[in-house]
Structures are given as structure tokens and as C-alpha cells.
DSSP file (Angstrom, degrees, kcal/mol; ACC not computed):
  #  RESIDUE AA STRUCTURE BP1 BP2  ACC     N-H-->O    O-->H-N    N-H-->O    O-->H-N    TCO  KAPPA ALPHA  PHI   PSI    X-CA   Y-CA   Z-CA
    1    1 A X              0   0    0      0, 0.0     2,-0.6     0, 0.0   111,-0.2   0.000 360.0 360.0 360.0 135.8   21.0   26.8   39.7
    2    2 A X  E     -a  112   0A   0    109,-2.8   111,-2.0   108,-0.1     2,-0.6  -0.788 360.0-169.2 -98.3 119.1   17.6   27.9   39.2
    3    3 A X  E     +a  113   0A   0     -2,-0.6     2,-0.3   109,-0.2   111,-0.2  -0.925  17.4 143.4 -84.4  99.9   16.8   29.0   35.6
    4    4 A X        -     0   0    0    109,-0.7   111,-0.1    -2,-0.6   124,-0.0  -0.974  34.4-113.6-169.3 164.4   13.5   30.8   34.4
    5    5 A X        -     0   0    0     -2,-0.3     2,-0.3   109,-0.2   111,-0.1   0.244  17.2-167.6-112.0 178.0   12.1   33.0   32.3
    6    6 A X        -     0   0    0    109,-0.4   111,-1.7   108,-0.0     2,-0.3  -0.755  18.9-129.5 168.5 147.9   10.0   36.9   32.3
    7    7 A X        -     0   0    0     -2,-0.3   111,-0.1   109,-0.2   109,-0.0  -0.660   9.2-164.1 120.5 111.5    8.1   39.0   30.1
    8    8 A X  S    S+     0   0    0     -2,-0.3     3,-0.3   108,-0.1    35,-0.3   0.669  80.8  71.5 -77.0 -24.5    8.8   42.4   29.6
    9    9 A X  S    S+     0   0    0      1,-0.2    -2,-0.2    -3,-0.0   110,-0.1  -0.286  93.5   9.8 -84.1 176.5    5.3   42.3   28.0
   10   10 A X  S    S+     0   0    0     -2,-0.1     2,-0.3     1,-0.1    -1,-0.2   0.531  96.9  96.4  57.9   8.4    1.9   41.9   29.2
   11   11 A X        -     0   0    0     -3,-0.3     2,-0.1     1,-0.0    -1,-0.1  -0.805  67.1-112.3-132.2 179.7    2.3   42.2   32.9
   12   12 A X     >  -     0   0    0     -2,-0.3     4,-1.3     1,-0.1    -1,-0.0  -0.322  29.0-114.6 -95.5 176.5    2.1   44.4   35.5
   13   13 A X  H  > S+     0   0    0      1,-0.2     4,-1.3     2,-0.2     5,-0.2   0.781 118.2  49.4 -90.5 -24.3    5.1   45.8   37.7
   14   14 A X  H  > S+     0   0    0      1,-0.2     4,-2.1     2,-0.1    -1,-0.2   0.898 115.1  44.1 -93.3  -8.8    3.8   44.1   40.8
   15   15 A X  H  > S+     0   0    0      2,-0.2     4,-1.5     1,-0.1    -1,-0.2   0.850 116.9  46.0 -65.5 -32.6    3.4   40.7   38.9
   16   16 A X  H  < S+     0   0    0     -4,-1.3    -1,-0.1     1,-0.2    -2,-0.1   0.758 121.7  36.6 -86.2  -7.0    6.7   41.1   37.4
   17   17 A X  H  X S+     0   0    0     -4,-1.3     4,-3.5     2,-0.2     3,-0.5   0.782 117.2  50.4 -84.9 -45.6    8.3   42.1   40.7
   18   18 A X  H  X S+     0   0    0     -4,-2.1     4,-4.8     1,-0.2     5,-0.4   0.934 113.2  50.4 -41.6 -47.4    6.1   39.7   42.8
   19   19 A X  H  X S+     0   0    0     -4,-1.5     4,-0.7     1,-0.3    -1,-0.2   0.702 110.5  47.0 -90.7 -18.2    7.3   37.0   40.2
   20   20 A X  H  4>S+     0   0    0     -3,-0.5     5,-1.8     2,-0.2    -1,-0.3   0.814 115.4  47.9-103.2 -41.5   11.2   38.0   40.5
   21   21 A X  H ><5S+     0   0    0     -4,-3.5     3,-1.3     3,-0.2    -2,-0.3   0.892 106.3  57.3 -73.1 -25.5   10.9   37.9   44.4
   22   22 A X  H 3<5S+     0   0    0     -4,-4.8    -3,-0.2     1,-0.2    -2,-0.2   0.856 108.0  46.4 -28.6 -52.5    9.2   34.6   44.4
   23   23 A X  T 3<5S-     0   0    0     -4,-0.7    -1,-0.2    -5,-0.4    -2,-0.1   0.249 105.1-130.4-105.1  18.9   11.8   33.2   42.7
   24   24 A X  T < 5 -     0   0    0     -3,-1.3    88,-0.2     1,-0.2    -3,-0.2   0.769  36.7-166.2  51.6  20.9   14.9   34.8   45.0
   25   25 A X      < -     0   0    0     -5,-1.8    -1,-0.2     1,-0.1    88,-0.1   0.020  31.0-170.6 -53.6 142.4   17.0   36.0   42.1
   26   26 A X  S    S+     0   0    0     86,-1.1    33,-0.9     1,-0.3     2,-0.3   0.953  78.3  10.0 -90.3 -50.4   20.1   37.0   42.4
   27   27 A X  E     -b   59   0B   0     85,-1.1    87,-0.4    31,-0.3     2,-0.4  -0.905  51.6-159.2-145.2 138.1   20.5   38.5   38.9
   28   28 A X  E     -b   60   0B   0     31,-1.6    33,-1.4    -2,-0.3     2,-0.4  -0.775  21.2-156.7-103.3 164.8   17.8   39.2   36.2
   29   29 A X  E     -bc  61 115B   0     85,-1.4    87,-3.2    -2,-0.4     2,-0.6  -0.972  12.9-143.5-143.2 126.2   20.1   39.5   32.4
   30   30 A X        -     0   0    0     31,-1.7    33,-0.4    -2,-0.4    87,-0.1  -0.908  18.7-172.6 -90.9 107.7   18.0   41.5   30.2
   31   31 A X        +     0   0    0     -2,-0.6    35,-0.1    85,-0.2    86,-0.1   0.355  41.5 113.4 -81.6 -11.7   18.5   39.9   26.9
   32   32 A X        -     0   0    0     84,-0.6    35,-0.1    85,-0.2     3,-0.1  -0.412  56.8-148.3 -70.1 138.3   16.7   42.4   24.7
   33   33 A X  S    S+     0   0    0      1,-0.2     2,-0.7    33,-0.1    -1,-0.1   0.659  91.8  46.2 -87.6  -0.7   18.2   44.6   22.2
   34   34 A X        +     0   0    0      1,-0.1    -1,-0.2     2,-0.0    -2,-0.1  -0.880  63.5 139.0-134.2  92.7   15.7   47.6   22.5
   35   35 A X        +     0   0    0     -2,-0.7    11,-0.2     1,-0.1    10,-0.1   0.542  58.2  64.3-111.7  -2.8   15.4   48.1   26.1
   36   36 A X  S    S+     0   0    0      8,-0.2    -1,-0.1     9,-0.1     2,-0.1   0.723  73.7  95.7-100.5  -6.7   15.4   51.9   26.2
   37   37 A X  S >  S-     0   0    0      1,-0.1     3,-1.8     8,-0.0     4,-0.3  -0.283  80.7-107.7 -82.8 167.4   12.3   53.2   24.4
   38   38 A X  G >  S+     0   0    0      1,-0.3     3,-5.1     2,-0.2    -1,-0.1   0.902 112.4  69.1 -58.9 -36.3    8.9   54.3   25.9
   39   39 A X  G 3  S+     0   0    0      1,-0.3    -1,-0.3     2,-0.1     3,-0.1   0.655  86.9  70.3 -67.0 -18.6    7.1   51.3   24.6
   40   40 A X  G X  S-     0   0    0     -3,-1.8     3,-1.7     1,-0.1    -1,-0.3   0.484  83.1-176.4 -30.6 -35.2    9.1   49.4   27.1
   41   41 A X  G X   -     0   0    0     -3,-5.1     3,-0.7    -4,-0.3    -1,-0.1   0.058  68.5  -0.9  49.9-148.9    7.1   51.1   30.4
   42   42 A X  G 3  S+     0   0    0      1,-0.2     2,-1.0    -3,-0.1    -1,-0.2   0.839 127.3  64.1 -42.5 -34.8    8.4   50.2   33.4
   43   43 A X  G <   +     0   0    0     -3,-1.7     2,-0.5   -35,-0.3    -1,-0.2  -0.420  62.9 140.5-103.6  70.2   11.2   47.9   32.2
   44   44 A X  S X> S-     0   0    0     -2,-1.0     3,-2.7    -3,-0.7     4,-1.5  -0.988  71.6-105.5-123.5 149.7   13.3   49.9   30.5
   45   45 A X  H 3> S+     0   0    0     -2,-0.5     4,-2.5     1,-0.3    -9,-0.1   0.495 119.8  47.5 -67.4 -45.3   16.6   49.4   30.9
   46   46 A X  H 34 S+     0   0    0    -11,-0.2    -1,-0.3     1,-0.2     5,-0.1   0.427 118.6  47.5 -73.4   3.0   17.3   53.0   33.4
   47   47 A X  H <> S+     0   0    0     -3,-2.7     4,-2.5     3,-0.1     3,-0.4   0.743 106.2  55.4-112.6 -26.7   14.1   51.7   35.6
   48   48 A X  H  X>S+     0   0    0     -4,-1.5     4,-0.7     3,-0.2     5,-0.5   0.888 105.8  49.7 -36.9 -62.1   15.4   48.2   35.7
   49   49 A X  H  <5S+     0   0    0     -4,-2.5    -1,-0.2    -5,-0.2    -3,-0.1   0.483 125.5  32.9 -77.0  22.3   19.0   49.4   37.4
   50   50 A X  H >>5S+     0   0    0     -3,-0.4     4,-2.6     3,-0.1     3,-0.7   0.632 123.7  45.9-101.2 -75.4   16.8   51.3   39.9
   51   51 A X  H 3<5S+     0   0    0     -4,-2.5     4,-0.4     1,-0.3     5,-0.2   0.779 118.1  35.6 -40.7 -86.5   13.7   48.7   40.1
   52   52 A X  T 3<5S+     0   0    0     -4,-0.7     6,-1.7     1,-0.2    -1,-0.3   0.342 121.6  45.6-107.7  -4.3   15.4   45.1   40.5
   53   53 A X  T <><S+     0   0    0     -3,-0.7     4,-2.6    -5,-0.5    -1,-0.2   0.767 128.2  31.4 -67.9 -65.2   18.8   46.4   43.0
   54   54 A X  T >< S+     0   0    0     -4,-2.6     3,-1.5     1,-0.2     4,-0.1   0.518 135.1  28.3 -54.8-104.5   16.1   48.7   45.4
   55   55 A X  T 34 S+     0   0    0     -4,-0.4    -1,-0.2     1,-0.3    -3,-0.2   0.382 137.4  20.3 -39.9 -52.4   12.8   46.2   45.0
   56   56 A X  T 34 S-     0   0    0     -5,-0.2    -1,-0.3    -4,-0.1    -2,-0.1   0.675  88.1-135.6-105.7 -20.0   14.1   42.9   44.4
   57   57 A X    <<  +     0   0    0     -4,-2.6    -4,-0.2    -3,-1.5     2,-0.1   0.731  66.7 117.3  46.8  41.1   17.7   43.2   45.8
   58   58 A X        -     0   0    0     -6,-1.7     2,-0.3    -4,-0.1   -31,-0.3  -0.411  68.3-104.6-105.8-174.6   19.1   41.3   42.8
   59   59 A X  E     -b   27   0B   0    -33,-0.9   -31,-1.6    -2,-0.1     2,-0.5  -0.984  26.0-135.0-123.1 130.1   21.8   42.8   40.0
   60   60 A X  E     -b   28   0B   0     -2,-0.3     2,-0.2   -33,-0.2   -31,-0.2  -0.824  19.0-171.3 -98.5 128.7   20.6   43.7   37.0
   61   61 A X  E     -b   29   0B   0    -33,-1.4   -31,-1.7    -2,-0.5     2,-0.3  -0.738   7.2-168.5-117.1 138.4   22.9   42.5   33.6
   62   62 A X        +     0   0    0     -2,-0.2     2,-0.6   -33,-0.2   -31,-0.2  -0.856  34.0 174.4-114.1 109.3   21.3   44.3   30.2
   63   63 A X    >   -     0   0    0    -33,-0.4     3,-0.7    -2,-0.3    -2,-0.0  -0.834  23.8-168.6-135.0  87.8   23.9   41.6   28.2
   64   64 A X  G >   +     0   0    0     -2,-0.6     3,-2.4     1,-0.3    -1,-0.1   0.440  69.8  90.5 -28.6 -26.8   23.7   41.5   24.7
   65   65 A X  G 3  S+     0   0    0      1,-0.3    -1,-0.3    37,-0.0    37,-0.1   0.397  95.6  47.2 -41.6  -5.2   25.5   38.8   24.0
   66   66 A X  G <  S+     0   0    0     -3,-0.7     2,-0.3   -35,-0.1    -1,-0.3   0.241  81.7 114.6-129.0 -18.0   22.2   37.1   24.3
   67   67 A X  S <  S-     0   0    0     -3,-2.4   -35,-0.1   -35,-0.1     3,-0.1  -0.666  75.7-109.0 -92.1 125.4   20.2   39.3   22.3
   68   68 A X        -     0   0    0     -2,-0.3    -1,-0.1     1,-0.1   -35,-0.1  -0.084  41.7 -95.1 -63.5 152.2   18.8   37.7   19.1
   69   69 A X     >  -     0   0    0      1,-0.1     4,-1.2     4,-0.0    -1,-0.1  -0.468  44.9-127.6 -63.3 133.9   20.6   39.1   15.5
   70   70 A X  H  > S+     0   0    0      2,-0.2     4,-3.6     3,-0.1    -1,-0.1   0.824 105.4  59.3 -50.3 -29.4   17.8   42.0   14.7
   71   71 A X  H  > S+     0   0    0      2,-0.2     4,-4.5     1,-0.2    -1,-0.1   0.953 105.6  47.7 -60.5 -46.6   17.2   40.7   11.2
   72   72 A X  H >4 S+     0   0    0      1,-0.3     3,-0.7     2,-0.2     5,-0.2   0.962 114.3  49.4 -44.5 -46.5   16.1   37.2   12.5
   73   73 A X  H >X S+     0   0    0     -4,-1.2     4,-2.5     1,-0.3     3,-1.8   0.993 109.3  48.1 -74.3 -69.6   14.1   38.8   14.7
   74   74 A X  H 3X S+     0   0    0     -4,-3.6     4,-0.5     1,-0.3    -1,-0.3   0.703 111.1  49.7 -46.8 -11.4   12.5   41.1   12.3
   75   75 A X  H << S+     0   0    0     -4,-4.5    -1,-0.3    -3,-0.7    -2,-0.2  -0.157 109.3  53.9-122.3  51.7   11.7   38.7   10.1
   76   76 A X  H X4 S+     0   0    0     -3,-1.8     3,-0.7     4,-0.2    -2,-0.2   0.023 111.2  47.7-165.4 -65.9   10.3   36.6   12.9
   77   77 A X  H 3< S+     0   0    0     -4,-2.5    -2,-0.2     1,-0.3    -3,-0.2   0.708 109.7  43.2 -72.5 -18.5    8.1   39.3   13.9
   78   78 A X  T 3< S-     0   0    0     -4,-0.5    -1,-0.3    -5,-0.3     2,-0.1  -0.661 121.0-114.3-134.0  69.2    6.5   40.6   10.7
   79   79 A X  S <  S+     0   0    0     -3,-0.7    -3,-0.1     1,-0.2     3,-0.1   0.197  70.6 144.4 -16.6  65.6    6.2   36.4   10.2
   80   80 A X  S    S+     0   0    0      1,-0.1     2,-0.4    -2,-0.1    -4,-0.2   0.455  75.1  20.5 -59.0 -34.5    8.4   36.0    7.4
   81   81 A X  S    S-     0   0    0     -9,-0.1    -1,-0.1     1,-0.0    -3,-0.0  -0.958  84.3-100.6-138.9-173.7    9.3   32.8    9.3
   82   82 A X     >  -     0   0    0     -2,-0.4     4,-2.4    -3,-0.1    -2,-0.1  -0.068  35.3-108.7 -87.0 161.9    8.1   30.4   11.8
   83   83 A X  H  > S+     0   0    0      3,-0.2     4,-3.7     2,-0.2     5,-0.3   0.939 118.4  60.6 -66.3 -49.9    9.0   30.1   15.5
   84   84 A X  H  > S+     0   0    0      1,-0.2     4,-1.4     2,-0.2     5,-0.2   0.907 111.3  42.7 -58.2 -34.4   11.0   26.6   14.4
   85   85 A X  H  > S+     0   0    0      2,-0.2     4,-2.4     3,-0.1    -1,-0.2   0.921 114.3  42.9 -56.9 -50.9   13.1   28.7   12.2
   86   86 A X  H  X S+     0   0    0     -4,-2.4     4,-2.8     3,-0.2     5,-0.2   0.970 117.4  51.2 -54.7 -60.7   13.7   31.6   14.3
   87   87 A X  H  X S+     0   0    0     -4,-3.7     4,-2.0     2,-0.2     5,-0.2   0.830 110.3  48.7 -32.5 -50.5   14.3   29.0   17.2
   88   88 A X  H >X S+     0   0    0     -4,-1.4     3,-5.2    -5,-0.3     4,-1.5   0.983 112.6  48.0 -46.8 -84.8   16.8   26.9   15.0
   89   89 A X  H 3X S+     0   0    0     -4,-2.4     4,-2.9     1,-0.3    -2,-0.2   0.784 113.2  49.3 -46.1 -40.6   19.1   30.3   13.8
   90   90 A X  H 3X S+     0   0    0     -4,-2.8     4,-2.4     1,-0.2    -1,-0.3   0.832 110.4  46.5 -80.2  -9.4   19.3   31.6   17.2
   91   91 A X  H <X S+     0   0    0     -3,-5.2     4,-1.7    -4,-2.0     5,-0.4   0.848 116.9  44.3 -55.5 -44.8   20.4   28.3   18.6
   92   92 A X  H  X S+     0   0    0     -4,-1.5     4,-2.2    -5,-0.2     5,-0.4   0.991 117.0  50.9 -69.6 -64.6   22.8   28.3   15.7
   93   93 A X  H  X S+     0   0    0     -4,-2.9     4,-0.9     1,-0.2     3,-0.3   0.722 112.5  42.5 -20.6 -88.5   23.6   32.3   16.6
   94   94 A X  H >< S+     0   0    0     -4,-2.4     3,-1.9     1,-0.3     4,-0.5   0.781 108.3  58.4 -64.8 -58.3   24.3   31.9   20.2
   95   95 A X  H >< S+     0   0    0     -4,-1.7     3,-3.2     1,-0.3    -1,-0.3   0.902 110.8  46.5 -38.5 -74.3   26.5   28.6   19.8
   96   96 A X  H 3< S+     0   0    0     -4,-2.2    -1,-0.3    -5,-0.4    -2,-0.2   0.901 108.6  49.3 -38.5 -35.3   28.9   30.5   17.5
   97   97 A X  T << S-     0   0    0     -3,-1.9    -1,-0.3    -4,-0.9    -2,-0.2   0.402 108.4-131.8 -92.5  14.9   29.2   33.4   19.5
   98   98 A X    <>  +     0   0    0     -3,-3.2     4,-0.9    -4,-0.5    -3,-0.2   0.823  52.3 154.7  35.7  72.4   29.9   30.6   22.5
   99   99 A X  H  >  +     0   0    0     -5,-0.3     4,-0.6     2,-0.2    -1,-0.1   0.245  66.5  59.2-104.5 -11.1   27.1   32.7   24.6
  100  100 A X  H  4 S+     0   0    0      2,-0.2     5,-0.3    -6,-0.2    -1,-0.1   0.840 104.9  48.7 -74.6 -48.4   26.5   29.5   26.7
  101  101 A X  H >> S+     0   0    0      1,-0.3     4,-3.3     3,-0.2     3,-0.7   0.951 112.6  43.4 -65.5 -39.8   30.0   29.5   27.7
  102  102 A X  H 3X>S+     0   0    0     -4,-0.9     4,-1.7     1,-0.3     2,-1.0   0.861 106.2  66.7 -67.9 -23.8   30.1   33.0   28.7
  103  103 A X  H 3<5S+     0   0    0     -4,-0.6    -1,-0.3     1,-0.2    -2,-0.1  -0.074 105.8  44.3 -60.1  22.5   26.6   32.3   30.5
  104  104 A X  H <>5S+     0   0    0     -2,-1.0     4,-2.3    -3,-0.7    -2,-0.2   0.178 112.0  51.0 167.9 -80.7   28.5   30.0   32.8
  105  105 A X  H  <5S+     0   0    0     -4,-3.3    -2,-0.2    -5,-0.3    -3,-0.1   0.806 123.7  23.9 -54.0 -21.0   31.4   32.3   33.5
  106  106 A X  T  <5S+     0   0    0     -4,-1.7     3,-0.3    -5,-0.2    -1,-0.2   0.428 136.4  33.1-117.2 -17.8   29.8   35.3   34.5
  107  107 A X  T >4<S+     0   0    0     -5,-0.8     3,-1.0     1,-0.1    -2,-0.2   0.702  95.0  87.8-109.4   1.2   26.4   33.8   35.6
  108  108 A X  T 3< S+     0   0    0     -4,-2.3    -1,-0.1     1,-0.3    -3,-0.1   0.569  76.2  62.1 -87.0  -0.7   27.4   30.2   37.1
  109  109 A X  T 3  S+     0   0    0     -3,-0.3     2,-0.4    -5,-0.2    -1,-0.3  -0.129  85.2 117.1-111.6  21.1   28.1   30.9   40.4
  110  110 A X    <   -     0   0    0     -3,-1.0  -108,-0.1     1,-0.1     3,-0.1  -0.884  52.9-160.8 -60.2  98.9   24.1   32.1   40.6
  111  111 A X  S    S+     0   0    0     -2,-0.4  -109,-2.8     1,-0.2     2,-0.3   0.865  85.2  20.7 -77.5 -32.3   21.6   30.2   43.0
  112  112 A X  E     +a    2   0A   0    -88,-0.2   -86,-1.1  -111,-0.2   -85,-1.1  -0.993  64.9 178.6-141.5 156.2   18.8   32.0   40.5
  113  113 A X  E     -a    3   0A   0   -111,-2.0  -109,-0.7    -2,-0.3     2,-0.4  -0.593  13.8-166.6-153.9 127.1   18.2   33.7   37.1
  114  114 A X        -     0   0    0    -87,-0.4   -85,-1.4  -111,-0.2     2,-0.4  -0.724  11.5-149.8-122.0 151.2   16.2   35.0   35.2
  115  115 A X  B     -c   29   0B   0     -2,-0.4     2,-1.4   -87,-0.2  -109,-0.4  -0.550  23.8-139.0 -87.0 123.6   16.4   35.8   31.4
  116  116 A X        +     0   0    0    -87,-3.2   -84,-0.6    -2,-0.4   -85,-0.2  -0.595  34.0 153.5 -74.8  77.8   14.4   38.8   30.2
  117  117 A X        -     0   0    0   -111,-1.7  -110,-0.2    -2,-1.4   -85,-0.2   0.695  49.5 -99.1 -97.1-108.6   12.6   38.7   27.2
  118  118 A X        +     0   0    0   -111,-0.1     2,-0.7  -112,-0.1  -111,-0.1  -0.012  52.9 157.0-145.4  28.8    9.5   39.9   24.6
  119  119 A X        +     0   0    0   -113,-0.1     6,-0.1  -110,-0.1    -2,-0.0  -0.270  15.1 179.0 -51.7  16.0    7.2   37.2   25.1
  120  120 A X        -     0   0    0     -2,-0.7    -1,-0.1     4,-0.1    -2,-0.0   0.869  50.5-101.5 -36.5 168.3    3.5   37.8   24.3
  121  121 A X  S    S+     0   0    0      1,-0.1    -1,-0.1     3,-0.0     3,-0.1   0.822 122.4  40.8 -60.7 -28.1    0.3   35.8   24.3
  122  122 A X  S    S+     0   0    0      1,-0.2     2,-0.3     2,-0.0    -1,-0.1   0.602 123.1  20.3-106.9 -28.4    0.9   35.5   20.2
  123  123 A X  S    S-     0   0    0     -5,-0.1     2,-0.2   -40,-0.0    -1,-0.2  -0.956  75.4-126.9-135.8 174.2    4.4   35.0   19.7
  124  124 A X        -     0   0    0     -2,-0.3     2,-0.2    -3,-0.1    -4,-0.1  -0.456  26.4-109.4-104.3-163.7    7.5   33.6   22.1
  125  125 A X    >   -     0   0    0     -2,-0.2     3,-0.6    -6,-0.1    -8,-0.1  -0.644  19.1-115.8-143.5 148.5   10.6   35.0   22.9
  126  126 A X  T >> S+     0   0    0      1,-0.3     4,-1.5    -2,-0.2     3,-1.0   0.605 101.6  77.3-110.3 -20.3   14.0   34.1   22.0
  127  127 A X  H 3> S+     0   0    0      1,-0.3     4,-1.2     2,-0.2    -1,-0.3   0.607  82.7  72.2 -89.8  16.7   14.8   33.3   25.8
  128  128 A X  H <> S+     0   0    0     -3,-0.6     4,-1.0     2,-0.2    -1,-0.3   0.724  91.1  44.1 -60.5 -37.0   13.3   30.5   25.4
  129  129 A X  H <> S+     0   0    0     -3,-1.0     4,-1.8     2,-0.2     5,-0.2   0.842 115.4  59.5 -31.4 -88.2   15.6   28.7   23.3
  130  130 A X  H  X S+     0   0    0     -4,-1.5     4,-1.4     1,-0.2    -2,-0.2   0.492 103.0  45.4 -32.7 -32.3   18.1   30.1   25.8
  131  131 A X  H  X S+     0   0    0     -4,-1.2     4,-1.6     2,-0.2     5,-0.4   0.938 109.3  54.0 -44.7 -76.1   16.8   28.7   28.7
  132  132 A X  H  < S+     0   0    0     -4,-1.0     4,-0.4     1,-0.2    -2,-0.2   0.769 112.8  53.1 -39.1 -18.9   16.5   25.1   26.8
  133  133 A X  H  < S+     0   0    0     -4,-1.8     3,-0.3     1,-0.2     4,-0.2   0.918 112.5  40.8 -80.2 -54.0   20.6   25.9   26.1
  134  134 A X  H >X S+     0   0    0     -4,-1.4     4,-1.1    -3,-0.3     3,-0.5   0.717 111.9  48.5 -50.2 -25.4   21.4   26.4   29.6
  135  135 A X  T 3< S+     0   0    0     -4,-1.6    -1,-0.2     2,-0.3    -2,-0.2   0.765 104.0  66.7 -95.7 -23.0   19.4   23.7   31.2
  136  136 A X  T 34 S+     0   0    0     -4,-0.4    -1,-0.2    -5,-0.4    -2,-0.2   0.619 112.8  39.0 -79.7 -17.1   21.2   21.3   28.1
  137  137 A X  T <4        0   0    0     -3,-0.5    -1,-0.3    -4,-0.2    -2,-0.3   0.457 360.0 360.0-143.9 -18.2   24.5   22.1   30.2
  138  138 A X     <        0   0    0     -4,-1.1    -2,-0.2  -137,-0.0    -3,-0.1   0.666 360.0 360.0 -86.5 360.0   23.4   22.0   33.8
């Protein structure tokens, strides 16, 4: 199984489309918990179940279970802590909420996928961590 990772920010729709056929996904899992507002653009969550079935021929998952707690996250974002912290507590998160295991039941039978996150040029993205969780188990 092929693992890897996407931006909802900073790119364009044919980079982020190019970059999802390139890599033959069968299923993109949007992991974000605020997928439906304008600031979103192209990838929000009712142009996603259009975009990546028509464009990419993949199935698009929006699956919270993956989606970082919102405080952590806010207080991550208006850098009340560090990336090693934030990293830590969502490791800690998703292991309680056994989000690996379900990653593996509903996603394991997958030749590719990739996790959708908020990544920028100035901060990362919580599917980052996730990736490193998955990869700990293939």
C-alpha cells in the first residue's frame, strides 16, 4: 500500500489533481474538520465528491476519525505550542480513539492513499503524524 500525503493549501487544482493521478489513488480521506467553508476553494468537501470520483476516478472519504481535537489544533495554530507538542497529543489522540485500527479496516485493502490535510509553507499538518502511524504498521 502506497501512503502519502496533500495540501488542501497552497496549490492549484491542476497540481493537486495532477499530483492525485500521478500517484493512482484509489481513495483520497479528507481528514480535516472544516472542509465546507469558502476559504477552502476548490477542495471543499461538495467539490471533492464531484472533483476526485469524475477527475481522478478515486472515492472520496471526508473521515473524521482522523481529524485533529479542535482545541489542539487551535492552540497549535495561534502557537500556543510547538509542532513536537501538537505532534505528541495527536499521536496520543488517535491511539485512544484506535484510528490506526480503523485505518486498516476500512482503508487496507487500498493499492493507494492519500490523507488530506492543512499543510502550509509555515506550519505542518496533522497528517503527517498520521502517515508516520500508518507506515509504523505496514
Amino acid at each position: 500500500m502506497n501512503v502519502y500525503t496533500i495540501s488542501a493549501y497552497e496549490i492549484t487544482a491542476k497540481d493537486f489533481f495532477e499530483d492525485l493521478l500521478g500517484e493512482n489513488v484509489d481513495v483520497l480521506i479528507d481528514t480535516r474538520r472544516k472542509n465546507t467553508n469558502q476559504l477552502a476553494g476548490f477542495t471543499k468537501k461538495s467539490d471533492l465528491e464531484y472533483f476526485v470520483p469524475t477527475i481522478v476516478r478515486a472515492e472520496y472519504v471526508h473521515d473524521l476519525l482522523f481529524a485533529p481535537e479542535p482545541m489542539a489544533l487551535e492552540r497549535y495554530l495561534k502557537g500556543a505550542i510547538g509542532w513536537d507538542e501538537y505532534a505528541a497529543d495527536y499521536r496520543v489522540d488517535i491511539a485512544k480513539r484506535g484510528a490506526i485500527d480503523h485505518f486498516f479496516e476500512a482503508y487496507g485493502d487500498r493499492t493507494s492513499v492519500c490523507l488530506l490535510g492543512t499543510a502550509t509553507h509555515k506550519r505542518r499538518s496533522h497528517v503527517e503524524v498520521l502517515e508516520e502511524m500508518i507506515a509504523e504498521r505496514l
